[in-house]
C-alpha positions as CSV (number, residue, x, y, z in Angstrom):
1,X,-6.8,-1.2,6.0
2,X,-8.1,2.2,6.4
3,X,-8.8,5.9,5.3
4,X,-5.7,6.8,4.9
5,X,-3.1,6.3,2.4
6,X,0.6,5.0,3.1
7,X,2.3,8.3,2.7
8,X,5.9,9.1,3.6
9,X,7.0,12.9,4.9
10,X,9.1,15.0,2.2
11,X,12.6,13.9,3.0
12,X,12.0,9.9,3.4
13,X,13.5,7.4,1.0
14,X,13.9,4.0,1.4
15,X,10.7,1.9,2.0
16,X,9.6,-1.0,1.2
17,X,5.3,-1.8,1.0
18,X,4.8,-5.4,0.4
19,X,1.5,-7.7,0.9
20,X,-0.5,-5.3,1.9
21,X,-4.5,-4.7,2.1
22,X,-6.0,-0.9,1.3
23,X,-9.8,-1.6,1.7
24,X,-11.9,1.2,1.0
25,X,-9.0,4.3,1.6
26,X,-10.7,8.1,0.9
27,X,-8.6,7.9,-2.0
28,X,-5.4,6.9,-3.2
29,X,-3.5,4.0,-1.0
30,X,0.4,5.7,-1.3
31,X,1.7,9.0,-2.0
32,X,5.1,10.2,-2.1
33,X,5.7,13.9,-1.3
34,X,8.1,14.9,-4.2
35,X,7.1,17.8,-5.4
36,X,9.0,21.2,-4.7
37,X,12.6,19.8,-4.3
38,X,11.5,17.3,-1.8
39,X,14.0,14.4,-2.1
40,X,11.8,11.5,-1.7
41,X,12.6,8.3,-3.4
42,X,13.7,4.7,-3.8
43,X,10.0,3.3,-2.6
44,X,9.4,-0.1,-2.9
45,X,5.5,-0.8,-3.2
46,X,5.0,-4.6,-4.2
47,X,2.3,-7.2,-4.1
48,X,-0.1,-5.0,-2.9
49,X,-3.9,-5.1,-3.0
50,X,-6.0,-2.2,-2.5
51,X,-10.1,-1.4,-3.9
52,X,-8.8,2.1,-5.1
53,X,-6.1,1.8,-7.7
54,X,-4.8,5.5,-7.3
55,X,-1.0,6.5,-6.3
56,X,0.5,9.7,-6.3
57,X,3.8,10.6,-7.1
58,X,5.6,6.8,-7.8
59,X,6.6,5.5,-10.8
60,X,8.5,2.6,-11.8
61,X,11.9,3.8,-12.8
62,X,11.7,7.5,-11.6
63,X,13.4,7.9,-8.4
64,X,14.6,4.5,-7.9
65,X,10.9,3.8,-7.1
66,X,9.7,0.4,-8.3
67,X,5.9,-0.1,-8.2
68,X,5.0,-3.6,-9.0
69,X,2.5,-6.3,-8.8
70,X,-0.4,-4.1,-6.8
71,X,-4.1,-6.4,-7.7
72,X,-7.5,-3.9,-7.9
73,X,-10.6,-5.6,-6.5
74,X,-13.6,-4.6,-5.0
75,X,-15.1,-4.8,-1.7
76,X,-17.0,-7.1,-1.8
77,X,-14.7,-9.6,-3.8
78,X,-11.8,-9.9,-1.9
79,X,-8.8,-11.8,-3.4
80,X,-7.9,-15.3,-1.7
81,X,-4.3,-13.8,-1.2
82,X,-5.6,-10.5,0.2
83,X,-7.6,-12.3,2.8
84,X,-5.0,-14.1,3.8
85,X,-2.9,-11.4,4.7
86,X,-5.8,-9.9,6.8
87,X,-5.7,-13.3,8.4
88,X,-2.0,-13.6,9.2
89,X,-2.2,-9.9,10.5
90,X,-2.4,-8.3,13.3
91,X,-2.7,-10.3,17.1
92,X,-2.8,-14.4,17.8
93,X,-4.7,-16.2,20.3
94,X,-8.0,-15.9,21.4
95,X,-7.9,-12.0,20.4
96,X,-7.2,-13.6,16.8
97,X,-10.4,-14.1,14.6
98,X,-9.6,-14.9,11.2
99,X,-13.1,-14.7,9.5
């Protein structure tokens, strides 16, 4: 979660974005850096969830990027699933609070 978008520098191929939450990025939640040459490629973004449905530069079958399975929602209707990964993220113990 966050302002920024899940953006990889001009010569990285090769990741993999799955179950993920973008809540209320400045705009769109990836980007790939393609243009001009740039050799980026073979992204992976699947099963995410994100408020702004924007993406720049990945599309399913160009690149050997797949793009699949990413759910829209607004703020203030968060998905089961999404909280739940919000849930199982970050810390555990008594610095973990679920809610």
């Amino acid at each position: 979660m966050g302002h920024a978008p899940a953006r990889r520098p001009p010569w990285n191929a090769y990741l993999t974005a799955t179950r993920n939450v973008f809540l209320n990025t400045a705009g769109q939640w990836a980007h790939a850096n393609n243009q001009n040459g740039n050799r980026t490629g073979d992204q992976t973004l699947t099963r995410n969830h994100a408020t702004n449905p924007a993406i720049t530069g990945l599309v399913t079958g160009e690149r050997g990027n797949t793009v699949e399975g990413t759910v829209v929602f607004t703020p203030g209707d968060i998905p089961a699933e999404a909280r739940q990964i919000i849930a199982d993220a970050g810390p555990r113990g008594t610095h973990h609070d679920p809610s």
